[in-house]
N, C-alpha and C positions, 0 to 999 in steps of 0.2 A: 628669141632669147632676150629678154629685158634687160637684166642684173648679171652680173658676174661678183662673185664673194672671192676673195682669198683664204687660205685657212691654210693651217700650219703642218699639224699632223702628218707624219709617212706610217704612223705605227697606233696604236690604242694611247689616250691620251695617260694612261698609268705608267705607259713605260718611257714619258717624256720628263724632262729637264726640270727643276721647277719657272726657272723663266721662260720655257716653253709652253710651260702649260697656261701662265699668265696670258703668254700670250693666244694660245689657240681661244681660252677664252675669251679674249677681247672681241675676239676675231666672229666668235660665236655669238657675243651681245651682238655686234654693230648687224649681226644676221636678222637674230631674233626682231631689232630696231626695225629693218627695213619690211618683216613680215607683221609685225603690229597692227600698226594700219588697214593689213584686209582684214585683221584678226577682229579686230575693235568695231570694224563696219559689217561684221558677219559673213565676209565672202571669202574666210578663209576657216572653214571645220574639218576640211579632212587632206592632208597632205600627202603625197609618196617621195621616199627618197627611194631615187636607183642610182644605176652606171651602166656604161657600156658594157664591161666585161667582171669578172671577179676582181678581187684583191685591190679596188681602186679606192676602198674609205667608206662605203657607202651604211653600214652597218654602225660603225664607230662616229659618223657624222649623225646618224638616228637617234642613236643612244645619247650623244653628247648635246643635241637639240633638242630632245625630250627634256633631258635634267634643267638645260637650259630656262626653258620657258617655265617649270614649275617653279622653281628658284627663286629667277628673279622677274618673272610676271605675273606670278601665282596663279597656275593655268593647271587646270585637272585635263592632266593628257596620257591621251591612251594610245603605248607604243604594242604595235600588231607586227609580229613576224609574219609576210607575207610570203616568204621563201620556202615554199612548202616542199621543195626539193632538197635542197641545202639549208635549213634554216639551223640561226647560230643565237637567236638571241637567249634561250634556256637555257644554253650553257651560260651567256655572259651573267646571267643573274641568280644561278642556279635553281633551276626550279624545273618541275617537270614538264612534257610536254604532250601528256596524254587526250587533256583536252583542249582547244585552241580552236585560233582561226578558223580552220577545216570544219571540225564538228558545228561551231558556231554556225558559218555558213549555210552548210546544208541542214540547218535546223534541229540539227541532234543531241544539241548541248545549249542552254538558255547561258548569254552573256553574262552575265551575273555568275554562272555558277564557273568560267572560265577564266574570268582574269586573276591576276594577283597583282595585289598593291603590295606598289614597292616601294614605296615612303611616303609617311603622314601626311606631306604637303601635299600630294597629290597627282603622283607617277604610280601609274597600273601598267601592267603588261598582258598580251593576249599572245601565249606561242602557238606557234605554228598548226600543233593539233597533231597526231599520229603521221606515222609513214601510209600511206597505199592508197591514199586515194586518186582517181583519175582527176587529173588537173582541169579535165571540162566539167569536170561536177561540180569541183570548187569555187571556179572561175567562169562560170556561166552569168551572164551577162546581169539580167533579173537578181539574180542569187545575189551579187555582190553589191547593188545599188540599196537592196533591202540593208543589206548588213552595213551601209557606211550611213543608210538614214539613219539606223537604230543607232549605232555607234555616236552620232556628231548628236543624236537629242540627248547623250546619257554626260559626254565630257566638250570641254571647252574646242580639243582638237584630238583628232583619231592622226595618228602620224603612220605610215606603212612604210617598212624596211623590208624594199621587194626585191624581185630577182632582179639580175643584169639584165636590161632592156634586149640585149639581140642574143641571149644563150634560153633564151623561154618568150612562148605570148602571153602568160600569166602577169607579167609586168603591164604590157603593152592596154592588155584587156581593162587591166584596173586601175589606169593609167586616165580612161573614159571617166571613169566614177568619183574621181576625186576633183577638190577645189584648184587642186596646181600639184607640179610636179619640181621637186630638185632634183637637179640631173648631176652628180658629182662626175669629175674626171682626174686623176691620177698626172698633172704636170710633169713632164720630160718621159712619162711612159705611154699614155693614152696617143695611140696613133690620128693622125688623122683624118685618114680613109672610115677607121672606126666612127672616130668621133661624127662625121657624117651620115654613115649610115644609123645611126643609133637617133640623129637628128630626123634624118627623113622616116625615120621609125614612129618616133611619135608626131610628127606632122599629119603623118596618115592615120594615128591612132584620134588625131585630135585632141590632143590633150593639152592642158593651158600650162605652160612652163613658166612657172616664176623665174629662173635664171638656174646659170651654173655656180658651182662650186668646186675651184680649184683646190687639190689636195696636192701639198710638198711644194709649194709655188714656190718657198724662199730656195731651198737646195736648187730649184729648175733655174730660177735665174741666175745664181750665184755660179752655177757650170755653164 
């Protein structure tokens, strides 16, 4: 683990303070600042954000690092719900989920004909794809390396909002395929017997961890 980031957020950043939100985003430059660098020397196109468990940020950190980087780095980035189980990002931008991730993967759906842009600077999104497919079809090894090549030669950065690392191997598996992984954890809740196993989780997955990212740090020290 290189980096550790703070970040503010306990809830979606809409339903914070407005000197909250100031701040989450500060908090979200000085992020975006320290991922630049691989960005610029091309060793960073394809990103995953997880967590340990549910309900730790991990989804709302995706979303908020996307808008991020188009903003104010003007980066054409393509946010993929990898959560083919639970996935939540279609609701957050309403839009349907019939075709996605899934379809794209197993070749059934051309990229192009699945995402939608979500604003002119240059945020697209890829959901999920339908309910019922078997997660080793989605997630087979081949399958997903094809899709994050295609992916990083079409946008600046593919960013993946995936499952919690130790409730599925779908994380774990595409966890191999990308440039680096942010591992968020949830301050004064994330146990850490979790937090370990979730560590030696991707050790053995091999996956290159940019760092953590603290959610609720200020509340956790303030108690």
């Amino acid at each position: 683990m290189t980096n550790l980031w703070p970040w503010l957020p306990r809830r979606r950043t809409a339903g914070l303070e407005a000197t909250e939100r100031e701040q989450a985003a500060a908090e979200l430059h000085k992020l975006q600042l320290s991922l630049a660098p691989l960005m610029e020397e091309g060793e960073l196109r394809s990103l995953l954000v997880s967590s340990a468990a549910h309900f730790e940020g991990r989804t709302t950190l995706a979303v908020s690092l996307a808008r991020t980087l188009v903003e104010t780095a003007a980066r054409r980035v393509l946010l993929v719900d990898a959560d083919t189980r639970r996935p939540a990002l279609h609701r957050v931008f309403h839009c349907g989920r019939e075709r996605g991730f899934a379809e794209v993967v197993r070749q059934k759906v051309a990229l192009a004909e699945a995402i939608h842009r979500l604003t002119p600077e240059g945020l697209f999104l890829l959901p999920a794809g339908r309910p019922g497919w078997r997660w080793s079809d989605v997630f087979a090894l081949e399958a997903l390396e094809r899709f994050v090549s295609e992916a990083t030669g079409e946008f600046d950065l593919v960013l993946f909002d995936a499952a919690p690392l130790l409730l599925s191997a779908e994380a774990l598996r595409l966890s191999r395929c990308v440039d680096g992984v942010l591992w968020i954890v949830l301050a004064g809740q994330t146990q850490g017997g979790v937090l370990r196993r979730a560590q030696h989780a991707l050790e053995r997955a091999q996956a290159k961890v940019l760092g953590v990212v603290i959610n609720n740090y200020r509340q956790a020290f303030e108690e």
